[in-house]
VEXLO-460088 format. One record per residue (C-alpha): residue number from 1; residue in three letters; z, y, x. Coordinates in Angstrom, 3 decimals. Each point is the difference from the previous one (the first is absolute). Example, Ala and Ser with C-alpha at 12.3 -4.5 7.8 and 13.67 -1.06 7.14 Angstrom:
! VEXLO-460088
<node 1,"ALA",<7.800,-4.500,12.300>>;
<node 2,"SER",<-0.660,3.440,1.370>>;
***
This chain:
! VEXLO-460088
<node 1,"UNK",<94.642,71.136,106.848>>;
<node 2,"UNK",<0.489,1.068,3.826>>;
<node 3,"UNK",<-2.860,1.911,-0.120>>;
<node 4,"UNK",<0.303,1.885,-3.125>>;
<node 5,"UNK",<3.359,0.657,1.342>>;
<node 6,"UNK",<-1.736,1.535,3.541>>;
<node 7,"UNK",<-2.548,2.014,-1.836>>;
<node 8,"UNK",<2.806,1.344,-2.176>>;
<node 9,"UNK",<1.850,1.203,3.041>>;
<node 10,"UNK",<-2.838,1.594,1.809>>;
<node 11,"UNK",<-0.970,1.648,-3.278>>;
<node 12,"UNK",<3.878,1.336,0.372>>;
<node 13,"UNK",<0.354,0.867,3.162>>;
<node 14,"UNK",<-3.464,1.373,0.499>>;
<node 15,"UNK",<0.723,3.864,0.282>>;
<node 16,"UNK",<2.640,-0.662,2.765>>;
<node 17,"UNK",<-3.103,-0.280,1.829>>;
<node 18,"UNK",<-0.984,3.349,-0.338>>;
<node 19,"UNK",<2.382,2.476,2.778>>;
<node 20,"UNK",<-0.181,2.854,-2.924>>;
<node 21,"UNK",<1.516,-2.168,-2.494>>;
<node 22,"UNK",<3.109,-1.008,2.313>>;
<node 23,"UNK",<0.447,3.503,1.061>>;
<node 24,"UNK",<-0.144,0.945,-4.251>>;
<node 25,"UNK",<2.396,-3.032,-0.496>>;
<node 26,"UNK",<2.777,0.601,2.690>>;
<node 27,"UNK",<0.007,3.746,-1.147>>;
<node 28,"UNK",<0.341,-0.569,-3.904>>;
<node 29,"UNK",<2.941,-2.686,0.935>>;
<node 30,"UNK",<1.709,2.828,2.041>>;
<node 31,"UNK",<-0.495,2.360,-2.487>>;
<node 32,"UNK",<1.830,-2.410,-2.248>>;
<node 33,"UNK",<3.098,-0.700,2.637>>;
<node 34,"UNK",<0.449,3.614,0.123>>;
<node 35,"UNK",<-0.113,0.596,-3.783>>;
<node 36,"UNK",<2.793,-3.219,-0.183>>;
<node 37,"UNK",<1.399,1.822,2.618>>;
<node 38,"UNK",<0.236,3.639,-1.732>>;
<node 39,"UNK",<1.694,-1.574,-3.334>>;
<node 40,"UNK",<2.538,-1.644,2.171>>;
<node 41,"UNK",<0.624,3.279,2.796>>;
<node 42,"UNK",<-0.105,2.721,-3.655>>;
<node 43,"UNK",<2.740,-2.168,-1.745>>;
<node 44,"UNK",<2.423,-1.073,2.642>>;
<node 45,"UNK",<-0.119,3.655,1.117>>;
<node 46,"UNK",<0.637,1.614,-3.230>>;
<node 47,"UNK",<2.848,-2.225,-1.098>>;
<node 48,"UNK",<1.508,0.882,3.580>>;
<node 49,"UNK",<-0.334,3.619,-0.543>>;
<node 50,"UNK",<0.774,0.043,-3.446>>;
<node 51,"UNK",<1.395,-2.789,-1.057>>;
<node 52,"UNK",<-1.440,-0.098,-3.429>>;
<node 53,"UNK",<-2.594,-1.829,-1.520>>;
<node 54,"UNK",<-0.706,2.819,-2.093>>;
<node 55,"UNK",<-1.437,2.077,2.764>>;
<node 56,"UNK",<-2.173,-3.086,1.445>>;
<node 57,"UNK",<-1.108,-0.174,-3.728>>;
<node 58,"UNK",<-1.504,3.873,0.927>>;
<node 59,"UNK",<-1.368,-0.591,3.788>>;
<node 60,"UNK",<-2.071,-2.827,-1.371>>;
<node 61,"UNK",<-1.113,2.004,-3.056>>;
<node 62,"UNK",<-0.919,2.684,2.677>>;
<node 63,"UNK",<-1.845,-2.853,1.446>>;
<node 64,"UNK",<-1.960,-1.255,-3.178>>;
<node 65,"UNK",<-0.524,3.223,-1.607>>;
<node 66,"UNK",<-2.822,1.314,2.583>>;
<node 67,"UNK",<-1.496,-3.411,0.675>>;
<node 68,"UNK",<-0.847,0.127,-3.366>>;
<node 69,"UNK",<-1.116,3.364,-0.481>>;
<node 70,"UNK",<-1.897,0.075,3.358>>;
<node 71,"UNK",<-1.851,-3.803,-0.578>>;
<node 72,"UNK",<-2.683,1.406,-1.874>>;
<node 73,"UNK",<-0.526,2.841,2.833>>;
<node 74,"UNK",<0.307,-2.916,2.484>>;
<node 75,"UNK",<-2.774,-1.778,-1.636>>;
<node 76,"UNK",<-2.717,2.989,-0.413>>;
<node 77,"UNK",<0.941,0.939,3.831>>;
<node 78,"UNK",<-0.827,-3.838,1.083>>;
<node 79,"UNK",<-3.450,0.236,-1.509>>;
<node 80,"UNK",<-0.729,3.367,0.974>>;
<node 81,"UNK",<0.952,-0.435,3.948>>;
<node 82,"UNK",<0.602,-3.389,1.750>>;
<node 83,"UNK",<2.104,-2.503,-1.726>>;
<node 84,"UNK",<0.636,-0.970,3.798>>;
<node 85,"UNK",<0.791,3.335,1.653>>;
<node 86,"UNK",<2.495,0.617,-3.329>>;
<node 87,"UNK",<1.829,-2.642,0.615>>;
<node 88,"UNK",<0.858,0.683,3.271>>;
<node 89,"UNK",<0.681,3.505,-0.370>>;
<node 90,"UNK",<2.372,-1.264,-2.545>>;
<node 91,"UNK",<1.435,-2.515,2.148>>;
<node 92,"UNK",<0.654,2.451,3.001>>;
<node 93,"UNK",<1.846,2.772,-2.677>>;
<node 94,"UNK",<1.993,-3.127,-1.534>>;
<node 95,"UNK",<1.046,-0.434,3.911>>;
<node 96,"UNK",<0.546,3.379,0.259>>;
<node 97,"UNK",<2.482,-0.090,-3.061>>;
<node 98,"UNK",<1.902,-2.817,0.825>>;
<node 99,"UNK",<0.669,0.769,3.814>>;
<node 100,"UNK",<0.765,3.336,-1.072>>;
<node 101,"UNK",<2.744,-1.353,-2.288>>;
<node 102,"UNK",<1.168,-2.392,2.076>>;
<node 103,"UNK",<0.671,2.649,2.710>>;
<node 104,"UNK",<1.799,2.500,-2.051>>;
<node 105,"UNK",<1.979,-2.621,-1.533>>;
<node 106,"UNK",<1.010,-0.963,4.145>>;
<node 107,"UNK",<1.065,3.445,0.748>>;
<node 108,"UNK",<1.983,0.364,-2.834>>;
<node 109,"UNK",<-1.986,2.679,-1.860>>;
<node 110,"UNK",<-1.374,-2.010,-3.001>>;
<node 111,"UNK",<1.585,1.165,-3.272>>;
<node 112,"UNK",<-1.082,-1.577,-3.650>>;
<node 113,"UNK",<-2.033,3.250,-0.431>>;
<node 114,"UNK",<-2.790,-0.988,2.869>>;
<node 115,"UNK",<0.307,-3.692,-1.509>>;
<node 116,"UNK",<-1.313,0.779,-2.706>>;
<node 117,"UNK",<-2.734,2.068,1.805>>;
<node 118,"UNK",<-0.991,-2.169,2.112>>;
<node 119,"UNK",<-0.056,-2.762,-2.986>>;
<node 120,"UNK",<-2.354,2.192,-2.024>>;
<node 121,"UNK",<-2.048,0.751,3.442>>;
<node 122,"UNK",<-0.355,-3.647,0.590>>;
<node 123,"UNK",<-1.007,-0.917,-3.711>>;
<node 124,"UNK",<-2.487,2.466,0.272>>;
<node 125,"UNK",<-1.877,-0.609,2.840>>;
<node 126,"UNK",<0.345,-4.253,-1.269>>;
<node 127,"UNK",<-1.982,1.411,-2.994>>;
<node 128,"UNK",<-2.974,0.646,2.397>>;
<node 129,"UNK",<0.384,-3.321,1.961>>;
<node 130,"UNK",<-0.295,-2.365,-3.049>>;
<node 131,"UNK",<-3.246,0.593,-1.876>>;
<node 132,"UNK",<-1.517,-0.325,3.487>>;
<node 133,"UNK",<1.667,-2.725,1.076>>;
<node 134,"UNK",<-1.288,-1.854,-3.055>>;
<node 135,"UNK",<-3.681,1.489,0.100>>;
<node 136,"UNK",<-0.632,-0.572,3.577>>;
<node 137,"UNK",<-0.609,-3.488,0.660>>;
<node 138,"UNK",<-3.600,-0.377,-1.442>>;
<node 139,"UNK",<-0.714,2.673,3.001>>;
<node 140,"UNK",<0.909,-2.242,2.014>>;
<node 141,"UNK",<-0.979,-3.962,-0.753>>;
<node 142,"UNK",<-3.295,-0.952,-1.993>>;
<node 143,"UNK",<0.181,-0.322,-3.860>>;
<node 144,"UNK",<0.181,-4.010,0.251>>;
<node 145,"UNK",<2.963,0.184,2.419>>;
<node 146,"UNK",<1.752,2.276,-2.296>>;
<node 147,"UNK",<2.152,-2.597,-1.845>>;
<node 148,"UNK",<1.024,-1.742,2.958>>;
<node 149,"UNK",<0.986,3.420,2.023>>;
<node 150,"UNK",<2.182,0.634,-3.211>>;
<node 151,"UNK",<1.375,-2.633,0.206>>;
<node 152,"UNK",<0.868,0.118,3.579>>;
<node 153,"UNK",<1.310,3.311,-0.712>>;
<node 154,"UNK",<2.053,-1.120,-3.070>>;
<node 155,"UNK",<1.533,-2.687,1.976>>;
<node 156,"UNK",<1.087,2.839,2.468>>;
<node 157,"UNK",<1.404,1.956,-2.361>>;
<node 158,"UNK",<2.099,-2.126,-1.498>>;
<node 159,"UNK",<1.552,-1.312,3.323>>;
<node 160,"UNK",<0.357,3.562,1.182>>;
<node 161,"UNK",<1.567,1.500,-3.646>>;
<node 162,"UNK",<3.004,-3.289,0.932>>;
<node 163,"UNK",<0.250,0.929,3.258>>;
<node 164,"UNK",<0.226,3.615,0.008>>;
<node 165,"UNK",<3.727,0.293,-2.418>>;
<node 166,"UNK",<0.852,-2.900,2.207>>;
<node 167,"UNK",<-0.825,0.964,3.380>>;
<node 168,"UNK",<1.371,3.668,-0.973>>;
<node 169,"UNK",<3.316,-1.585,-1.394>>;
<node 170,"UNK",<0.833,-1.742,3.172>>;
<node 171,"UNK",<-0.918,3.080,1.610>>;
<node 172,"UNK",<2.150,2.209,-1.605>>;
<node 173,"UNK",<3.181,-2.826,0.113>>;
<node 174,"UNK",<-0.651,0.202,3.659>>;
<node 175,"UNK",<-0.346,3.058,1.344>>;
<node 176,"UNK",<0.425,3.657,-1.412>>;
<node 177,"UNK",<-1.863,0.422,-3.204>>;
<node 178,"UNK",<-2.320,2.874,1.386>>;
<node 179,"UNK",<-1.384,-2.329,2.666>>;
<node 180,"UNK",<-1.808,-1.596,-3.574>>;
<node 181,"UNK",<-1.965,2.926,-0.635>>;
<node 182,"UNK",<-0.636,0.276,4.309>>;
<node 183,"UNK",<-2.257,-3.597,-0.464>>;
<node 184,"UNK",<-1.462,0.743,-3.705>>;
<node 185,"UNK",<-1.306,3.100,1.940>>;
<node 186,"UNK",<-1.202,-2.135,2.562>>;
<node 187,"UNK",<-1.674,-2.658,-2.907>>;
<node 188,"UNK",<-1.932,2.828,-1.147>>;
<node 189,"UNK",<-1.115,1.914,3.504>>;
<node 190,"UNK",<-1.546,-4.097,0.857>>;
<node 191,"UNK",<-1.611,0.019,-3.404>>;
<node 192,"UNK",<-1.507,3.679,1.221>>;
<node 193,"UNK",<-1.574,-1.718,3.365>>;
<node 194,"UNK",<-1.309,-3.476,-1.478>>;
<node 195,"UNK",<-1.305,1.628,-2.823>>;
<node 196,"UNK",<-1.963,3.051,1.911>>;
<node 197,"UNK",<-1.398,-3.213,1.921>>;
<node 198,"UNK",<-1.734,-1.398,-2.927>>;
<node 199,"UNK",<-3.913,0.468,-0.115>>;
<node 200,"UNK",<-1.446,0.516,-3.492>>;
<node 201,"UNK",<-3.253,-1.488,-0.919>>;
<node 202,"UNK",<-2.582,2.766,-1.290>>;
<node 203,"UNK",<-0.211,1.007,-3.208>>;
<node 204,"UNK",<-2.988,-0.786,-2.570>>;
<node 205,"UNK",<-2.223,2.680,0.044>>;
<node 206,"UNK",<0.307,0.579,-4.008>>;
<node 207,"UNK",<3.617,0.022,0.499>>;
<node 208,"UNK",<-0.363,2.825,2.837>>;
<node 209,"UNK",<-1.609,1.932,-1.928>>;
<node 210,"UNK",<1.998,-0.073,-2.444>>;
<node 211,"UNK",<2.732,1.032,2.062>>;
<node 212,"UNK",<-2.188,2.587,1.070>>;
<node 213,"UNK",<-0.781,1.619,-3.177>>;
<node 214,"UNK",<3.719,-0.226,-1.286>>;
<node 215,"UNK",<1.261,1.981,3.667>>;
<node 216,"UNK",<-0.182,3.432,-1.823>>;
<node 217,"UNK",<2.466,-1.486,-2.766>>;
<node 218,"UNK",<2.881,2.053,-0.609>>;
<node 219,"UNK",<2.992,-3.213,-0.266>>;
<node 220,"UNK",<0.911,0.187,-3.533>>;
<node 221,"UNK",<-3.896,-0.154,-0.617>>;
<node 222,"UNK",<0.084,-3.620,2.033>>;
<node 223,"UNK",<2.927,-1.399,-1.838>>;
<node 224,"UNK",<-1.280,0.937,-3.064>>;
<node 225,"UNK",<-3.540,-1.686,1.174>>;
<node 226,"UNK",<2.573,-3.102,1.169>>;
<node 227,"UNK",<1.632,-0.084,-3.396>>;
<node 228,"UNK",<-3.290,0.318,-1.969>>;
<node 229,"UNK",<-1.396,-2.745,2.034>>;
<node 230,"UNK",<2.674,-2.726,-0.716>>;
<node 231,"UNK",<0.179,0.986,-4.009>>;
<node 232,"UNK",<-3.635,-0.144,-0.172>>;
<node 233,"UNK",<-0.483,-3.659,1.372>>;
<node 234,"UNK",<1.440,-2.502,-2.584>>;
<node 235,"UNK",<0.721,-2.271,2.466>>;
<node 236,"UNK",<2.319,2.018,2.521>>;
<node 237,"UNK",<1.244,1.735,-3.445>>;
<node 238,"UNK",<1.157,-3.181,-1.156>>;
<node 239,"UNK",<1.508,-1.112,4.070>>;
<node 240,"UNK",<1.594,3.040,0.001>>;
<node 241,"UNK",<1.578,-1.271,-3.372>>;
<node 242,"UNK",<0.965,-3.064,0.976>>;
<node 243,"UNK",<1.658,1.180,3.306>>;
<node 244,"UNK",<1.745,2.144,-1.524>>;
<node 245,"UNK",<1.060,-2.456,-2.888>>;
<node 246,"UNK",<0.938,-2.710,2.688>>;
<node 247,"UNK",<1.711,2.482,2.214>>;
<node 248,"UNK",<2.429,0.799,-2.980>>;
<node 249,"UNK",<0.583,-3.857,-0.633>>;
<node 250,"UNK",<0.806,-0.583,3.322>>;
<node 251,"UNK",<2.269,3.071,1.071>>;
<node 252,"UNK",<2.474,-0.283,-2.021>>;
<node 253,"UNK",<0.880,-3.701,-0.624>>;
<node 254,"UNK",<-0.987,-0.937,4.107>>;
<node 255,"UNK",<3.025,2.558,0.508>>;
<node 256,"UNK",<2.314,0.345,-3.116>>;
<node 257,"UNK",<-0.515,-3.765,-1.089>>;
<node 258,"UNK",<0.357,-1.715,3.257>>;
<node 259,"UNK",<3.278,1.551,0.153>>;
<node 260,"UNK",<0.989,-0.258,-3.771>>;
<node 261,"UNK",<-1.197,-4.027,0.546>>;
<node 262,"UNK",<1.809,-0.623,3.191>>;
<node 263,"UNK",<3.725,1.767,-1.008>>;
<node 264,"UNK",<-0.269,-1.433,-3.814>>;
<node 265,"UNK",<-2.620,-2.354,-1.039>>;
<node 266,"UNK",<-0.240,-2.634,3.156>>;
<node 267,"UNK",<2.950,0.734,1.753>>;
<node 268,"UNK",<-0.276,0.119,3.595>>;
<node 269,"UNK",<0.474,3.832,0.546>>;
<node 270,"UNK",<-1.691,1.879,2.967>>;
<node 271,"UNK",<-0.881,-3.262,1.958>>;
<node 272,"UNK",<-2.065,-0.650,-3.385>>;
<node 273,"UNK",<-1.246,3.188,-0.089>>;
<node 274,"UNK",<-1.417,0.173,3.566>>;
<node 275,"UNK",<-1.690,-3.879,-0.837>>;
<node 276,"UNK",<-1.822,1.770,-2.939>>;
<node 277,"UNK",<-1.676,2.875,2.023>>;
<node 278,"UNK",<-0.612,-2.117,3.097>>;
<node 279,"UNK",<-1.628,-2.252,-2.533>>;
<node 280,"UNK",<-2.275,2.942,-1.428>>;
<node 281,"UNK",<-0.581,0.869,3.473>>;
<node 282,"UNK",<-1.142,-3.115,1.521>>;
<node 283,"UNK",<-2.345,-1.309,-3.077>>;
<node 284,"UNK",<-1.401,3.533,0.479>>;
<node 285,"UNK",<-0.352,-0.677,3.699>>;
<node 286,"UNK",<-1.244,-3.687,-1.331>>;
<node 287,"UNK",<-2.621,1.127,-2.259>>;
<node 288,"UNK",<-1.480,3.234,1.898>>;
<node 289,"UNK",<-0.982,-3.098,2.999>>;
<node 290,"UNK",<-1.591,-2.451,-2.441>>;
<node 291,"UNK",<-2.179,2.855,-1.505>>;
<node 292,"UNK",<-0.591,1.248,3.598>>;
<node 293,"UNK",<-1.208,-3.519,0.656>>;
<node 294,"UNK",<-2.385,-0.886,-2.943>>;
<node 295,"UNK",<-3.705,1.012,0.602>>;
<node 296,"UNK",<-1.257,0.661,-3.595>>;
<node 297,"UNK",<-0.020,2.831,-1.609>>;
<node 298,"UNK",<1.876,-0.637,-3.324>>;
<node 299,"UNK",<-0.079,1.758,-3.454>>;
<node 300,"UNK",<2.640,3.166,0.692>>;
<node 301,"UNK",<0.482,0.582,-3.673>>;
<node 302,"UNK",<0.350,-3.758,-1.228>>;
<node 303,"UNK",<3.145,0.241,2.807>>;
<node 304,"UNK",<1.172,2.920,-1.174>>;
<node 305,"UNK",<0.387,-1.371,-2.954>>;
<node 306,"UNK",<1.268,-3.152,1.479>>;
<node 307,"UNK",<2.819,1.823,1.570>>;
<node 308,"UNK",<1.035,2.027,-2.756>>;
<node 309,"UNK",<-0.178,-3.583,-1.846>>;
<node 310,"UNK",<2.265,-1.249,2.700>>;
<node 311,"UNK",<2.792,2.219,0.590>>;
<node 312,"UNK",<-0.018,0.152,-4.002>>;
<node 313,"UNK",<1.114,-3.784,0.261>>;
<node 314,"UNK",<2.491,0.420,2.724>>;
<node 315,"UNK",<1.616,2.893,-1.358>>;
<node 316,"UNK",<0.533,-1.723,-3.373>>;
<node 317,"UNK",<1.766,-3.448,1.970>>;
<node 318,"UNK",<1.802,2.421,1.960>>;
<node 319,"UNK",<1.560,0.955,-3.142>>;
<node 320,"UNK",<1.051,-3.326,-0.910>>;
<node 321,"UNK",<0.948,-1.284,3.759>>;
<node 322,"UNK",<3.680,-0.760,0.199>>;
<node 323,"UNK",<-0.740,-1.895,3.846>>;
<node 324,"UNK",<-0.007,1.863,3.376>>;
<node 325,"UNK",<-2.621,-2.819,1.183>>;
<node 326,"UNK",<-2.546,0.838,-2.719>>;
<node 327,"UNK",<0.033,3.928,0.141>>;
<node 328,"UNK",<-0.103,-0.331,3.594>>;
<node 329,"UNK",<-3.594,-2.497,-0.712>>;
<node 330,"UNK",<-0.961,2.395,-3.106>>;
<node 331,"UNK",<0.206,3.096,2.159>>;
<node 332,"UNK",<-1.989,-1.824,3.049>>;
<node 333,"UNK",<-2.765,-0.921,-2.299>>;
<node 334,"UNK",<-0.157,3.661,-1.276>>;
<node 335,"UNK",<-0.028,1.389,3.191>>;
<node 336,"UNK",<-2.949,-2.193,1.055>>;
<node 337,"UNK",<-2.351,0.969,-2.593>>;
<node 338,"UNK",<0.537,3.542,0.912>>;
<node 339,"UNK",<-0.586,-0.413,3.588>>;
<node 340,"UNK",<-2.861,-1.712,-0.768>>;
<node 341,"UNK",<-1.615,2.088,-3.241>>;
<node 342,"UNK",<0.788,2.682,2.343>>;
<node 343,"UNK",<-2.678,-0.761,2.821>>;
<node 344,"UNK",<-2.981,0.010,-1.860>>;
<node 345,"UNK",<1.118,2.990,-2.893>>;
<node 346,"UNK",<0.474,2.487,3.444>>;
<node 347,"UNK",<-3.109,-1.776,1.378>>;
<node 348,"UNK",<-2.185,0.446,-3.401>>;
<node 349,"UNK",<1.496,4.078,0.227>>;
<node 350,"UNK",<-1.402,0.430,4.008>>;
<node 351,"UNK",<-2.889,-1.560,-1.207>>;
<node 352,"UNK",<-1.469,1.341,-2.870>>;
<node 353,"UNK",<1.688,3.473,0.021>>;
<node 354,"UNK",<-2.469,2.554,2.187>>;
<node 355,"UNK",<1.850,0.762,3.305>>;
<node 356,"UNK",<0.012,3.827,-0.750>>;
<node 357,"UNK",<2.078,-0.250,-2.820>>;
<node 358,"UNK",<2.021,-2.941,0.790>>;
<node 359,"UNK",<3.123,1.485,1.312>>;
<node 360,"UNK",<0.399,1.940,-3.236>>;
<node 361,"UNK",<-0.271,-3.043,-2.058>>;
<node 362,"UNK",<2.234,-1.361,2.069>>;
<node 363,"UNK",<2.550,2.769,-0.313>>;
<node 364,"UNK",<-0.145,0.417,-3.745>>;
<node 365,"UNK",<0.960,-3.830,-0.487>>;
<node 366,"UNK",<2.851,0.888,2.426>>;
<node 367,"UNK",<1.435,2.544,-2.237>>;
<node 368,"UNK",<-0.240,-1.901,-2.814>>;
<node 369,"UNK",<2.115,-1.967,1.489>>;
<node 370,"UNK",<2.321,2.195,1.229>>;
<node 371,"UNK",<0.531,1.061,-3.085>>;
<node 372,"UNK",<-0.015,-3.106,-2.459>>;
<node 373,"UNK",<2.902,-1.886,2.721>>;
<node 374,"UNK",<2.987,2.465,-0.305>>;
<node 375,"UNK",<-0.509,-0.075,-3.632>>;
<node 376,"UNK",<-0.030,-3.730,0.092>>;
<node 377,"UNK",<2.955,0.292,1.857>>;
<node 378,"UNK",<1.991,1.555,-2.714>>;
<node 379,"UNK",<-1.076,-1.680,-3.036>>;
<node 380,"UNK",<0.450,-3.390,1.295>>;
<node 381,"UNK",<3.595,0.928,1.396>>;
<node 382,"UNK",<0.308,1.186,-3.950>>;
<node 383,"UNK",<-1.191,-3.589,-0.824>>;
<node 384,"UNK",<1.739,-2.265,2.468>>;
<node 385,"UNK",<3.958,1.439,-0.773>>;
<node 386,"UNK",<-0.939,-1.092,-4.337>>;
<node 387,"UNK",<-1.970,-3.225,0.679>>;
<node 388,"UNK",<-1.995,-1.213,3.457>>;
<node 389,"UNK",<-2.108,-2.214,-1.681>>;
<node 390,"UNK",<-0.921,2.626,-2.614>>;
<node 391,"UNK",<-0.894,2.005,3.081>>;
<node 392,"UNK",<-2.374,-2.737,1.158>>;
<node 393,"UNK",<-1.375,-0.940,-2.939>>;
<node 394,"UNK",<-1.211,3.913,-0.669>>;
<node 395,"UNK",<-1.574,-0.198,3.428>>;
<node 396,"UNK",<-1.726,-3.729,-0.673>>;
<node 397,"UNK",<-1.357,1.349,-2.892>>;
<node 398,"UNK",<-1.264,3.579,1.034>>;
<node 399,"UNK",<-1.839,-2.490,3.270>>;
<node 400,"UNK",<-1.499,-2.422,-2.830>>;
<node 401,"UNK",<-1.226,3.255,-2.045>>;
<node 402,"UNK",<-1.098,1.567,3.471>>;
<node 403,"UNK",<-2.357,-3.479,0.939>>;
<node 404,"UNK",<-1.371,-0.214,-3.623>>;
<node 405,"UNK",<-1.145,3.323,0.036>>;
<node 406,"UNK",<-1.976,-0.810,3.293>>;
<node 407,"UNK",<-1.323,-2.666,-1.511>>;
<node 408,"UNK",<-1.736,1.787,-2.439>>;
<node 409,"UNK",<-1.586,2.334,2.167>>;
<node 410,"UNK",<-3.383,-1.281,1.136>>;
<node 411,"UNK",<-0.516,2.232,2.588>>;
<node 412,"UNK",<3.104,-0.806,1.702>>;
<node 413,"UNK",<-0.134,-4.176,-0.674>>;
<node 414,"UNK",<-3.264,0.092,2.056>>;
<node 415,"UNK",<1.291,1.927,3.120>>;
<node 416,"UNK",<-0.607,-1.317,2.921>>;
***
């Protein structure tokens, strides 16, 4: 047992070895400070300026709309140039945003107007740090390191998405609310220098070539190539599916249940409410490290289907649960499948999806996303104020409809 438990943790912790890999890790987890950062400095500010929630409402719809728009840009610009040297021209305009605000904000001079600028400015240039961020790391660690550097990374994340709203909170309850937006400028202008420190393995020569062929592409020609390319495998076809099928399962019961449960269904109010996503969060963090630490290479679309499976059941009890206790254990058990499903699905993607068209991929499953959570958002809200467990229930069974049709897939059951 002591020794299985050794070789799991070097098999873990085995990219920490690697200098590039730190350098990639401390960036993405600044990166992540400052983006917990920016939601904290944009809302505290506009509430003080304006005092209405209506006009945050708009400087984080400035924010959203371009991210979105742009993400597919992002990704065909992150397979064209350097994923790395994107990122950190990214990072350093990100910087350049923030400090800017912060300053004007200091001197007096910031009015809702340039909030809303520099919102859309900053969701913008995010749109081009993404894709990369999520296409670079099989640059930089060996394909059989790959699901214990995302895991590493995943760990990170999480810790740094808690942190960031929390560090910026105490910030802001501190000290003048500007001085927020002074540090998440400072997050991102570190991410800038680690990051520009990282040293990229080479590519494979058919995928430089590749690269090379596509360099006279006008961009709408290589998203189009990026969008053929995922609708003409059956397998990413059908991940991109499923994400986007999970991600609407998950947006809008994690955030419009969790509160509907904790204020009417298990008592407790906010205190519940905050055990529920620290719960999600820390059987994420849970499950990302065991699939870090496991050695084989499993069958991705058997866990797909697993985890559709999965959430399918703990949706459905968490439409029955009338007990704090056992949402709080439902939730935890939910959040470690997807922490741990997660790990080898992004693995399987940096893997098996050629590097020069990977960031595009990436970015199209991105704004699938984008796009399927709002909506989520307002149907489930619909649900939850006639009936939360009819609300759950719909979501258990679009997850059990989700993991059957994976099932029936051959192509996708024998991923690997």
């Amino acid at each position: 047992m002591t020794t299985t438990l050794a070789g799991a943790g070097s098999r873990l912790w085995a990219p920490a070895r690697l200098p590039s890999f730190r350098l990639l890790w401390a960036g993405q987890a600044l990166s992540l400070l400052g983006d917990g950062f920016s939601y904290i400095a944009f809302a505290w500010i506009t509430l003080e300026l304006t005092g209405s929630t209506l006009m945050l409402g708009y400087v984080l719809a400035f924010q959203a709309v371009p991210r979105a728009l742009l993400t597919l840009v992002g990704g065909s610009l992150s397979d064209r140039w350097s994923t790395r040297r994107l990122m950190v021209l990214s990072s350093w305009a990100r910087a350049a945003v923030m400090l800017a605000v912060g300053v004007a904000g200091l001197s007096g001079a910031l009015e809702f107007w340039a909030l809303c600028a520099a919102a859309a400015a900053f969701g913008a240039v995010d749109a081009f740090f993404q894709p990369a961020r999520m296409s670079i790391l099989p640059s930089v660690v060996a394909k059989d390191l790959l699901p214990a550097a995302n895991a590493l990374l995943g760990a990170g994340a999480k810790v740094a998405a808690v942190l960031g709203p929390a560090v910026g909170g105490a910030v802001v309850a501190v000290s003048d609310a500007n001085y927020a937006f002074l540090v998440d400028g400072l997050c991102f202008a570190l991410c800038a220098l680690c990051v520009s420190a990282v040293r990229t393995l080479p590519r494979e020569p058919e995928e430089a070539t590749a690269a090379a062929a596509a360099s006279g592409d006008s961009l709408w020609a290589r998203i189009k190539e990026g969008l053929r390319y995922a609708w003409d495998d059956p397998r990413i076809r059908t991940v991109l599916v499923v994400d986007m099928a999970v991600t609407f399962c998950y947006a809008g019961p994690f955030t419009v249940g969790f509160a509907d449960l904790a204020r009417n269904e298990v008592q407790g109010g906010s205190t519940t409410m905050g055990l529920l996503n620290g719960a999600l969060a820390a059987g994420a963090m849970l499950g990302t490290l065991v699939g870090g630490a496991i050695g084989a290479r499993p069958r991705v679309g058997l866990l797909v289907a697993a985890l559709a499976g999965w959430l399918a059941v703990g949706m459905a009890a968490l439409g029955v649960v009338d007990q704090a206790v056992v949402a709080v254990g439902t939730v935890l058990a939910m959040g470690f499948g997807i922490g741990f499903q997660g790990v080898f699905g992004l693995s399987w993607i940096q893997r098996n999806i050629k590097g020069s068209v990977l960031s595009r991929v990436i970015s199209v499953d991105m704004v699938l996303g984008y796009a399927v959570a709002p909506l989520s958002l307002v149907l489930c809200g619909a649900l939850a104020e006639r009936n939360t467990a009819v609300m759950f229930g719909g979501t258990a069974v679009i997850l059990a409809l989700t993991a059957l049709g994976v099932l029936a897939s051959k192509p996708v059951r024998e991923m690997r």
